[in-house]
C-alpha positions as CSV (number, residue, x, y, z in Angstrom):
1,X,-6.2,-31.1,2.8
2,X,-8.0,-34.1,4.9
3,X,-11.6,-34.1,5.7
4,X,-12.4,-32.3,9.2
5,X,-10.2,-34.1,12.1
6,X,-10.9,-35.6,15.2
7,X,-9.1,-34.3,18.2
8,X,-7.3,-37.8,19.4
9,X,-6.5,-37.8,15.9
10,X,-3.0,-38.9,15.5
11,X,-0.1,-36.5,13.8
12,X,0.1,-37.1,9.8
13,X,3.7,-38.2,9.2
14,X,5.8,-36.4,6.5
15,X,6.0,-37.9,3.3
16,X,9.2,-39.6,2.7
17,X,12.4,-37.1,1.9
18,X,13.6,-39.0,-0.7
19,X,10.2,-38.0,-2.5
20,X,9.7,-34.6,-1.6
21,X,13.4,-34.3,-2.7
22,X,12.9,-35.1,-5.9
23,X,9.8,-32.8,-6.4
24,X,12.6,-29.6,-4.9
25,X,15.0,-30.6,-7.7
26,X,12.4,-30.9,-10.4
27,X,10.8,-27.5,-9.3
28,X,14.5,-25.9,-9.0
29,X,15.0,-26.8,-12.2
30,X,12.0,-25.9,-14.1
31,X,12.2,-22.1,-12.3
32,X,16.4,-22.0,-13.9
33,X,14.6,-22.9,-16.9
34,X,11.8,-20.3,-16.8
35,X,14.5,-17.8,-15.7
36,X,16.7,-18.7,-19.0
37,X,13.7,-17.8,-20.6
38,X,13.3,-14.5,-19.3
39,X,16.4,-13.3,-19.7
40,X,16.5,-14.2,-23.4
41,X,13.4,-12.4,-24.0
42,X,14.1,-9.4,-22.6
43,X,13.3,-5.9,-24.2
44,X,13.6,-2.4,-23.4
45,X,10.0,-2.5,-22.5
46,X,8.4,0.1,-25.2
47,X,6.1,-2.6,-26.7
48,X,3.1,-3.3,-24.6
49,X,3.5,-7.1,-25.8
50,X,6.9,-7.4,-24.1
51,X,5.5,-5.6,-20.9
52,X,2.7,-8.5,-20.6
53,X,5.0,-11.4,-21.2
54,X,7.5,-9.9,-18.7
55,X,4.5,-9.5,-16.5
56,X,3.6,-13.5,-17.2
57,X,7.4,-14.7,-16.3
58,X,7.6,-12.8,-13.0
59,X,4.4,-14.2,-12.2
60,X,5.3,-17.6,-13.2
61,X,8.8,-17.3,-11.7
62,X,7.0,-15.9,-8.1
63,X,4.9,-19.2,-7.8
64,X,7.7,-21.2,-8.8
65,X,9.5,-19.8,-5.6
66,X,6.6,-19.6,-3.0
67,X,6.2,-23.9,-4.3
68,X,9.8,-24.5,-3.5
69,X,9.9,-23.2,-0.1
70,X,6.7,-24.6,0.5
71,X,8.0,-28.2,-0.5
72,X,11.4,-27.3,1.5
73,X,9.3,-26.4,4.7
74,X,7.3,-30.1,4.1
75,X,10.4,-31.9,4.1
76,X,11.9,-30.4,6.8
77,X,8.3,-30.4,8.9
78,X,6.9,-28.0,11.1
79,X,9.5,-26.5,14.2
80,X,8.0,-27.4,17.8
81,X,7.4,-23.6,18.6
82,X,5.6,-23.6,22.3
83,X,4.0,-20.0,23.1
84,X,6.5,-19.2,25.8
85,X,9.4,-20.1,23.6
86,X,7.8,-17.6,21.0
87,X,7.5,-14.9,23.7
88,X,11.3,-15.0,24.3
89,X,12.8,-15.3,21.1
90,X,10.4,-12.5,19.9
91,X,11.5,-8.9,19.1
92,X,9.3,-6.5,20.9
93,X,8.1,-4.6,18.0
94,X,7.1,-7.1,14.9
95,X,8.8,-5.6,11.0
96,X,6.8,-5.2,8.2
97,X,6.1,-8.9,6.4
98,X,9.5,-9.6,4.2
99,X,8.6,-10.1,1.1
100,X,11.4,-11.9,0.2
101,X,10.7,-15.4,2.6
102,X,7.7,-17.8,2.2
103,X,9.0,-18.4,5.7
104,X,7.7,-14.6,6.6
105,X,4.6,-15.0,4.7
106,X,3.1,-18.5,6.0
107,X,2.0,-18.1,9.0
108,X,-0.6,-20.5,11.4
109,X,-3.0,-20.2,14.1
110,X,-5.5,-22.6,16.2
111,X,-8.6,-21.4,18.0
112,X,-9.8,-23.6,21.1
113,X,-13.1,-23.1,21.4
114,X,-13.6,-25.1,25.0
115,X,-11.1,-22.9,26.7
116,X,-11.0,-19.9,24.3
117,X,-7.3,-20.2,24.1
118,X,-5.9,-19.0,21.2
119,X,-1.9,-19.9,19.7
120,X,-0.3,-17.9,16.6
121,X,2.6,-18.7,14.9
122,X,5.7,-16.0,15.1
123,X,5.4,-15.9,11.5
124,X,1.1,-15.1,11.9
125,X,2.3,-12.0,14.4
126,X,4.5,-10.6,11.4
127,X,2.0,-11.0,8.8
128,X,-0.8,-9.0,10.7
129,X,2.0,-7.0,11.9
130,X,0.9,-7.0,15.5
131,X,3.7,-7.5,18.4
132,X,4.4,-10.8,19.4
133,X,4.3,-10.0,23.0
134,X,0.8,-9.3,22.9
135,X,-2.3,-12.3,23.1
136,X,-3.5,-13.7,20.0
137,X,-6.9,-12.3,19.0
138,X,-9.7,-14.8,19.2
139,X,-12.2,-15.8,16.5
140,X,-14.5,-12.8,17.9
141,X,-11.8,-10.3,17.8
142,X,-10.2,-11.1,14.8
143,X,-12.7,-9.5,12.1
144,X,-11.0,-5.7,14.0
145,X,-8.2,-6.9,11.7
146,X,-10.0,-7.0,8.8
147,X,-11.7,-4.4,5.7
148,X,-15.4,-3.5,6.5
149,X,-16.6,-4.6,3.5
150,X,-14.3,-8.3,3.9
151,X,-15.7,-8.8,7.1
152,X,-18.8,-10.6,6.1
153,X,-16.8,-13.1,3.9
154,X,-14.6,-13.9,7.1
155,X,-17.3,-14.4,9.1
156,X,-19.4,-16.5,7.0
157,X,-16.3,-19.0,6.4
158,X,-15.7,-19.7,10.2
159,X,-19.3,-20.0,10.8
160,X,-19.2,-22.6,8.3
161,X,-16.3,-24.4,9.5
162,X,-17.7,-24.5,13.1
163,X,-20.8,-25.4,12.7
164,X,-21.1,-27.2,9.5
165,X,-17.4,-28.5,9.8
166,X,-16.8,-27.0,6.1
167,X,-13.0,-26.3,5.2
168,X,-12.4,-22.7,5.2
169,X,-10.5,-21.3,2.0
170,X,-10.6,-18.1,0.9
171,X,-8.7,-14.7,1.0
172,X,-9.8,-11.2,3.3
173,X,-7.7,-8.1,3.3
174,X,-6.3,-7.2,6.7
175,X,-5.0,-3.7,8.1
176,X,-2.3,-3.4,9.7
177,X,-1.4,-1.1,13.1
178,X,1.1,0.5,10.7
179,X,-1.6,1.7,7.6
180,X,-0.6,-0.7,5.3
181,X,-3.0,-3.3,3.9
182,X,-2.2,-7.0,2.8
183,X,-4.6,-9.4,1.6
184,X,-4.2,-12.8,3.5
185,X,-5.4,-16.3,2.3
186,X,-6.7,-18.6,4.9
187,X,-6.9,-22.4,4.9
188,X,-8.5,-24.1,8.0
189,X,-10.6,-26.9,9.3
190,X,-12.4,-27.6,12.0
191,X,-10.8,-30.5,14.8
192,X,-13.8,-32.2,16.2
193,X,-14.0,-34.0,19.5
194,X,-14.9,-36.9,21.1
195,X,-18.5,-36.6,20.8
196,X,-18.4,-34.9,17.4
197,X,-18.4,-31.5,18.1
198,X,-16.3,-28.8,17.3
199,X,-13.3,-28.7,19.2
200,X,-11.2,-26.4,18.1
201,X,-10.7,-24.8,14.6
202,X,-6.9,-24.6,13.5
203,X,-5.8,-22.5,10.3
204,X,-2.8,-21.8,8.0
205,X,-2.4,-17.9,6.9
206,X,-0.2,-16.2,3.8
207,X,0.5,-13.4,2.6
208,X,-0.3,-13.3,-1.0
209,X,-0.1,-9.4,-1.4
210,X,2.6,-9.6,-3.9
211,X,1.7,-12.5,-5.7
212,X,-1.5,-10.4,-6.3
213,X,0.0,-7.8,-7.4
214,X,2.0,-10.2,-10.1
215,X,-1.8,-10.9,-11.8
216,X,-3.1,-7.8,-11.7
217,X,-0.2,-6.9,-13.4
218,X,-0.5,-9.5,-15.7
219,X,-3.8,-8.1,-16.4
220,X,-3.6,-4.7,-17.0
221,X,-0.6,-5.3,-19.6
222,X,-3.3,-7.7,-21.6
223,X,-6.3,-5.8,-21.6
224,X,-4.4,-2.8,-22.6
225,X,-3.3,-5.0,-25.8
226,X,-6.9,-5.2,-26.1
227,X,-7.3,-1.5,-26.8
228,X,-6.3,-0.4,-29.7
229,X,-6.4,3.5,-29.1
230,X,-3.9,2.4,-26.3
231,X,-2.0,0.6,-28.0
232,X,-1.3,3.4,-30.6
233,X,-0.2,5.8,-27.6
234,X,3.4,3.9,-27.3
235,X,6.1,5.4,-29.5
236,X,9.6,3.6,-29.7
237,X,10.5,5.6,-26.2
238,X,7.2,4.0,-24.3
239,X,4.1,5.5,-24.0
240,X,3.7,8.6,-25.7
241,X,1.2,10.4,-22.8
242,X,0.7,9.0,-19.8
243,X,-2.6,8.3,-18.0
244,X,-2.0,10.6,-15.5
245,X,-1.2,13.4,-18.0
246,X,-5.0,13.6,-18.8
247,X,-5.8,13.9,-14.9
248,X,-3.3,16.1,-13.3
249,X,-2.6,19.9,-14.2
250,X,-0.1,20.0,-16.3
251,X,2.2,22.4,-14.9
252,X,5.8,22.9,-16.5
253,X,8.1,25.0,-13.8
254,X,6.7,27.8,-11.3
255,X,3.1,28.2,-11.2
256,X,1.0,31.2,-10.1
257,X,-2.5,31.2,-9.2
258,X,-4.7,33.6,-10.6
259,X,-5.1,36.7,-8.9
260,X,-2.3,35.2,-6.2
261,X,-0.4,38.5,-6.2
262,X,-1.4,39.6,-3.1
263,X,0.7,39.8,0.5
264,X,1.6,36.3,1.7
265,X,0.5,34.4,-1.6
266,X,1.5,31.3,-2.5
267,X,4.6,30.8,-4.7
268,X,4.1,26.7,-6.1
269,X,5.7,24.3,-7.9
270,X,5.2,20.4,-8.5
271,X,6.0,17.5,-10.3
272,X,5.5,13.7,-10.8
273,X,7.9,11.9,-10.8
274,X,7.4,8.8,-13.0
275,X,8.2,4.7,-12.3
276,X,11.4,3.4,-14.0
277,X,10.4,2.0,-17.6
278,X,8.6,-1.3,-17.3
279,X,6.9,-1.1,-13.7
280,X,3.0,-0.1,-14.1
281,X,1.8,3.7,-13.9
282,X,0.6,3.7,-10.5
283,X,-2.2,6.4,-8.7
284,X,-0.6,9.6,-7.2
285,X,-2.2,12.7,-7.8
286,X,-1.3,16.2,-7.3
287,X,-3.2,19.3,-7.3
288,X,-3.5,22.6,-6.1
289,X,-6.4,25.2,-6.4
290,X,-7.5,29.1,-5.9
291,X,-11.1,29.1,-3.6
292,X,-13.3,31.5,-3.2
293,X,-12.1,34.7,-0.7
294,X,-8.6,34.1,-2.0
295,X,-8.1,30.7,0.1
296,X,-5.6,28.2,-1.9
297,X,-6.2,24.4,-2.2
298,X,-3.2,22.3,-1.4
299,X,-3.6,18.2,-2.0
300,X,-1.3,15.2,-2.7
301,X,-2.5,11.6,-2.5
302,X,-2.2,7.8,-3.6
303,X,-4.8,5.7,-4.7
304,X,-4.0,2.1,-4.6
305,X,-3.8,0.2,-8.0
306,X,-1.9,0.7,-11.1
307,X,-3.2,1.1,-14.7
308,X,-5.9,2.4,-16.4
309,X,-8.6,1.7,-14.1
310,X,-6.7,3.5,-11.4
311,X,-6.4,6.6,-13.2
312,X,-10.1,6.4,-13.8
313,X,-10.8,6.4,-9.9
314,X,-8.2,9.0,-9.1
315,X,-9.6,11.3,-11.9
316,X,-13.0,10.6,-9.5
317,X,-11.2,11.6,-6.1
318,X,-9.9,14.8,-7.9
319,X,-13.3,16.2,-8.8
320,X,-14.4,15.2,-5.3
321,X,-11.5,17.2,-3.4
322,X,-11.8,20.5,-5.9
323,X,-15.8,20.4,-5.6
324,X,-16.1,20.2,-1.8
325,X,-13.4,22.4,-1.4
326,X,-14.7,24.8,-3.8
327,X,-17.9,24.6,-1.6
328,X,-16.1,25.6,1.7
329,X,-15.2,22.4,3.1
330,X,-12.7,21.9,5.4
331,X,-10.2,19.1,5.2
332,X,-10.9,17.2,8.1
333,X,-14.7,16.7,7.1
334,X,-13.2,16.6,3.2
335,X,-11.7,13.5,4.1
336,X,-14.5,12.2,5.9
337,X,-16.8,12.6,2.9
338,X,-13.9,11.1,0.6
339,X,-13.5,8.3,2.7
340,X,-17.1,7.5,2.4
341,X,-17.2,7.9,-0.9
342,X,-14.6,5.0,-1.5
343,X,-16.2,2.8,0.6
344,X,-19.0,3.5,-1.6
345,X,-18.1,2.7,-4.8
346,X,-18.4,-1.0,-6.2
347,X,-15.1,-1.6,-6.8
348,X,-13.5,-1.4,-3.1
349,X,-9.6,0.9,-3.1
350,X,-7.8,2.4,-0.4
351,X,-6.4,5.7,-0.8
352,X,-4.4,8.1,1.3
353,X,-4.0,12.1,0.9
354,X,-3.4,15.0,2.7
355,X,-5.6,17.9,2.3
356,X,-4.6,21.8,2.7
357,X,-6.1,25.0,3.0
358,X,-3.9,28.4,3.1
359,X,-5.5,32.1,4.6
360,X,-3.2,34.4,3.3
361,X,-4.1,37.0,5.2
362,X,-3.2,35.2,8.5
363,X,-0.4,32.9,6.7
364,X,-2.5,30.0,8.5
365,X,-1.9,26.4,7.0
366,X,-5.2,24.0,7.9
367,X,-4.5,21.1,7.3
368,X,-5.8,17.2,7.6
369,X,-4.5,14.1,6.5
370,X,-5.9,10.4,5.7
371,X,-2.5,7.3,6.2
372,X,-0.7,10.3,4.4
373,X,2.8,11.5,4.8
374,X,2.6,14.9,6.7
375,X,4.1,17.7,5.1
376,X,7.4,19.5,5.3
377,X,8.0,22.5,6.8
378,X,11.4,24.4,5.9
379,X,12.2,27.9,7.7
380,X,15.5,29.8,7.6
381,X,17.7,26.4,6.8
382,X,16.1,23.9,8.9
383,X,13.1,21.3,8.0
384,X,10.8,19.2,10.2
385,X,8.1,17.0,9.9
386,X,4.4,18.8,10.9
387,X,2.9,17.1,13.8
388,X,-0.1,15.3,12.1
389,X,-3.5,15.3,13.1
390,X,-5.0,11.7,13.3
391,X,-6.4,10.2,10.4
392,X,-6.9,6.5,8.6
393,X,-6.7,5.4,5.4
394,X,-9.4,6.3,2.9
395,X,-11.9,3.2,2.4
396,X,-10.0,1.4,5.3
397,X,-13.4,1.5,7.2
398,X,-16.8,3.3,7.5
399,X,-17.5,6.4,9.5
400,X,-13.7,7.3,10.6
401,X,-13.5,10.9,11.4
402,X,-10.4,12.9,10.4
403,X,-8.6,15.6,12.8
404,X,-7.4,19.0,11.9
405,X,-4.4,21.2,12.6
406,X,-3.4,24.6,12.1
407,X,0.4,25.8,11.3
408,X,1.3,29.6,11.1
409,X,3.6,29.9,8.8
410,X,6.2,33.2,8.0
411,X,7.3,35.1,5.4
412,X,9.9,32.8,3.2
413,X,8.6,29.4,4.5
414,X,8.7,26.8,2.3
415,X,6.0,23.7,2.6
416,X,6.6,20.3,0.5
417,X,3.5,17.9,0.1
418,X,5.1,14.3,-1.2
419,X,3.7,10.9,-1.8
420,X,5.5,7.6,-1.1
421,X,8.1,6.4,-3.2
422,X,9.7,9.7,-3.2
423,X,12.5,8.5,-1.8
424,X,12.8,5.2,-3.4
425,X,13.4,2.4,-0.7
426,X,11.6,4.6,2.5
427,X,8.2,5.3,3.9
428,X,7.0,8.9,4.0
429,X,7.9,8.6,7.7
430,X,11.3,7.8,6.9
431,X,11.6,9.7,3.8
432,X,11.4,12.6,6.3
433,X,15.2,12.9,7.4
434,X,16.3,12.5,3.8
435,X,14.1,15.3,2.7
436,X,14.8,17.9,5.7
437,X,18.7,17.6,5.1
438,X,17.7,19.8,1.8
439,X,16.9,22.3,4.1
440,X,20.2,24.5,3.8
441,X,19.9,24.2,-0.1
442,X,16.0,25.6,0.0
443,X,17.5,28.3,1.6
444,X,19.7,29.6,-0.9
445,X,17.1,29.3,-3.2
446,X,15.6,32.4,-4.9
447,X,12.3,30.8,-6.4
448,X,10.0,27.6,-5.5
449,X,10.9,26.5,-9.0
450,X,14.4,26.0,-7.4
451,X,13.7,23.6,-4.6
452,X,11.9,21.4,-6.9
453,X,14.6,21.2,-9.4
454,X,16.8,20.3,-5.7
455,X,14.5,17.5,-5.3
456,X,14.5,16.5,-8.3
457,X,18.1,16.3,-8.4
458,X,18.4,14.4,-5.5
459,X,15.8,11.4,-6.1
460,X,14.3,11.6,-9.5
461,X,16.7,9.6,-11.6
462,X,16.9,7.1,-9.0
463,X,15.0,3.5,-10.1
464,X,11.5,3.6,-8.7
465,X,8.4,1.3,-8.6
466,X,5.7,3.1,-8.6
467,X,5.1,6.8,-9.4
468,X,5.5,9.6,-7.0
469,X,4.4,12.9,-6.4
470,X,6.4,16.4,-4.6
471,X,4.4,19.6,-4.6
472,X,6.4,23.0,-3.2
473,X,4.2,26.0,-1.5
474,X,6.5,28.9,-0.4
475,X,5.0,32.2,1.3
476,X,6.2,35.2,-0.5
477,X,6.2,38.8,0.7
């Protein structure tokens, strides 16, 4: 990148095609190459060796793409996109990044700091996730965008760039409207006027979630060849115990709570559902608990990471839910305390749970959830969604109060707690529909043991990234 521009500053011409040409092929076919490479060393994933190359090619193979779109969009140049031509060839509600364009995932932005006009890029709109008929946010509202505890780093780049016309370059993780989180790279530089101050500061945005993702892949798979006593957990099938095996309960079939024989107990049943051989174990959690005055404990929840260290924090968050709760917390303030907790701790995650508590003598449901799925609700052959009570994502920001909600439930309901990826390829929120069209067959069931072997029936053998989580609570008589 230049030194800090000038604002009469003429446009920098693209490099000649013929050049940038010949970098596309080279790159195209250094990435067939690579790709040869992977195939021929493919394995059925049980040795932890193979899982870390694998982990090294995709990696390789992802930068490989991201440079060849980024050399295709130099030779072709930037598109003369004028705001109002943006506001009418954009949609009215932005998707969800792609993750499978560059195009989706570069995005740019210039900040005018005489008029305190502001210009995004369609693509910048997609990547924060924001709707493109809106106004771009301004330097001062842009940090609402962005992690608490990445704030700081944000603002001390800009300030740099503006006043001491440093180049910004550095990455921040941003929330989006929708929950989800993405961690964004920013380049930018300051365009200086006539007199040698700052006149504007311009700035090119990507989403490098994924490629992220690819190195802390990478380096999971080697330190765990690093370990010995992990190493010695694979058999010839994979790993021989899972990490999450040593966290979660391990229940096999129906399970009935001690001293849960009373009117309107709780009949349960749960499972985790494991990611297709290869992808990293990921950080759902189940649980479910007696409480003092016969009260039953009711959680799911994801905790974002994969690997070892994850289980290690999720192990944490389990503790923290079964001693507050054990305490008489409810779950709105539970969360609260939980959310605090991760925004705590010095290695900054993002979780998301829901949080139950059942009165069997009323058949009352409390319940509270933090960027969670709700839960399920099936009575006499028909499901629905719970209305949920509002609620963030857990380390998302500090001080965020969570909302509570109260179901009364009958004799014979049945209420399913799920994480996402339950339904490979949805959202909880779309997972929804797919789950409640089970409700005729949780009917005819005789036990909660039943429904989850439904479930299981219906999603579990299908290929899955990441590890998910059901959990089935039905009222008996």
């Amino acid at each position: 990148m230049p030194s800090h521009l000038s604002a009469d500053h003429p446009a920098a011409q693209p490099p000649g095609r013929g050049t940038v040409e010949a970098l596309i092929s080279q790159t195209r076919r250094l990435k067939g190459d690579m790709d040869a490479v992977r195939r021929d060393a493919r394995s059925d994933g049980s040795d932890p060796r193979d899982r870390w190359q694998r982990a090294l090619y995709d990696l390789a193979l992802h930068q490989l793409n991201d440079l060849d779109e980024h050399l295709a969009q130099l030779r072709d140049g930037p598109p003369p996109v004028t705001a109002t031509a943006r506001a009418e060839q954009a949609p009215a509600a932005v998707p969800a990044a792609r993750g499978d364009s560059l195009l989706s995932r570069v995005g740019s932005a210039e900040w005018n700091l005489l008029t305190d006009h502001a210009s995004w890029s369609t693509e910048l709109y997609e990547i924060l996730g924001r709707d493109a008929s809106t106004p771009p946010l301004t330097l001062d509202e842009l940090p609402s965008l962005v992690f608490d505890a990445d704030r700081p780093k944000l603002t001390s780049m800009v300030t740099d760039c503006l006043v001491d016309a440093q180049r910004i370059d550095g990455e921040f993780r941003i929330v989006r409207p929708d929950g989800g989180v993405r961690t964004v790279h920013m380049m930018g530089e300051p365009v200086l006027g006539s007199d040698g101050s700052t006149a504007s500061m311009w700035a090119v945005l990507r989403d490098v979630s994924e490629l992220r993702r690819s190195q802390r892949a990478v380096s999971e798979t080697r330190d765990s060849l690093r370990r010995p006593q992990d190493v010695a957990r694979w058999s010839e099938h994979g790993p021989a115990v899972e990490p999450q095996e040593a966290v979660l309960p391990p229940w096999r079939g129906s399970l009935r709570l001690p001293r849960q024989d009373g009117p309107h107990s709780l009949e349960l049943a749960a499972r985790r559902l494991p990611a297709s051989p290869g992808e990293s174990t990921g950080g759902d959690w189940y649980d479910a608990l007696e409480l003092p005055e016969g009260e039953t404990l009711l959680s799911v929840g994801d905790l974002t990471g994969h690997g070892v260290a994850v289980t290690s924090g999720m192990a944490m968050l389990l503790g923290a839910v079964r001693g507050m709760a054990m305490a008489g917390t409810r779950p709105g303030k539970l969360l609260a305390w939980l959310n605090q907790l991760l925004d705590t701790t010095v290695e900054p995650a993002l979780g998301s749970a829901v949080c139950c508590r059942y009165r069997p003598e009323t058949r009352t449901l409390v319940w509270a959830q933090a960027g969670h799925p709700a839960p399920l609700l099936f009575r006499n052959g028909t499901g629905r969604r719970l209305n949920a009570p509002d609620g963030v994502l857990l380390g998302a920001t500090s001080g965020a109060a969570y909302g509570e909600t109260e179901e009364a439930l009958e004799e014979g309901d049945l209420v399913l707690l799920h994480t996402d990826g339950l339904v490979p390829g949805s959202s909880g929120t779309d997972a929804a529909p797919r789950l409640t069209d089970l409700a005729p067959r949780f009917a005819e069931a005789r036990t909660a043991q039943d429904c989850l072997r439904m479930v299981v029936e219906e999603f579990g053998e299908t290929a899955r990234q990441d590890d998910a989580c059901v959990l089935i609570a039905r009222v008996t008589s």
